[in-house]
N, C-alpha and C positions, 0 to 999 in steps of 0.2 A: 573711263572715269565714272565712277559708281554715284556719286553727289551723297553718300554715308560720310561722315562727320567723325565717327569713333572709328577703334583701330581695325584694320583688316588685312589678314590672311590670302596671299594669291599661290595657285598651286598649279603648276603644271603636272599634266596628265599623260603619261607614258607608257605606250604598249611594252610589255617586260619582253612579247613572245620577238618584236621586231625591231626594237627601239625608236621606232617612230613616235612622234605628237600626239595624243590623240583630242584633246582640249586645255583650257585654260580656265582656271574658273577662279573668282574672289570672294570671299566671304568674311563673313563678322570676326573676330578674332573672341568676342566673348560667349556669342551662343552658335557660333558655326552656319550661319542663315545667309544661303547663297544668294549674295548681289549681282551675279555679274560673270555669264559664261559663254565662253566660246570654242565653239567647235573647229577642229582644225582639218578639214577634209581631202587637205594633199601637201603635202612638202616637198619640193624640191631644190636642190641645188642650182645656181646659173652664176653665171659671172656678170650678170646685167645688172646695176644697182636701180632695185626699185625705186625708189625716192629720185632719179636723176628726171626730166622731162625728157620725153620723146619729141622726138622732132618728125 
């Protein structure tokens, strides 16, 4: 959550050569002035739902 008040633009960023993530970034929707990026530095597949508690 950026806390910008006016509209904005979020884009994910995608290697063409691998189709991998490569970031996520948000920005202003009127002058393109990046709020807000994250870099995504591995993705993998699991059958483990993150959000459940481990025990």
């Amino acid at each position: 959550m950026t806390g910008y008040a006016g509209e904005t633009r979020t884009r994910l960023v995608i290697d063409p050569a691998t189709g991998k993530p490569l970031s996520i970034e948000t920005r202003t929707a009127q002058e393109g002035r990046l709020l807000e990026y994250t870099a995504i530095r591995d993705s993998v597949w699991t059958d483990q739902n993150p959000l459940k508690e481990s025990k």
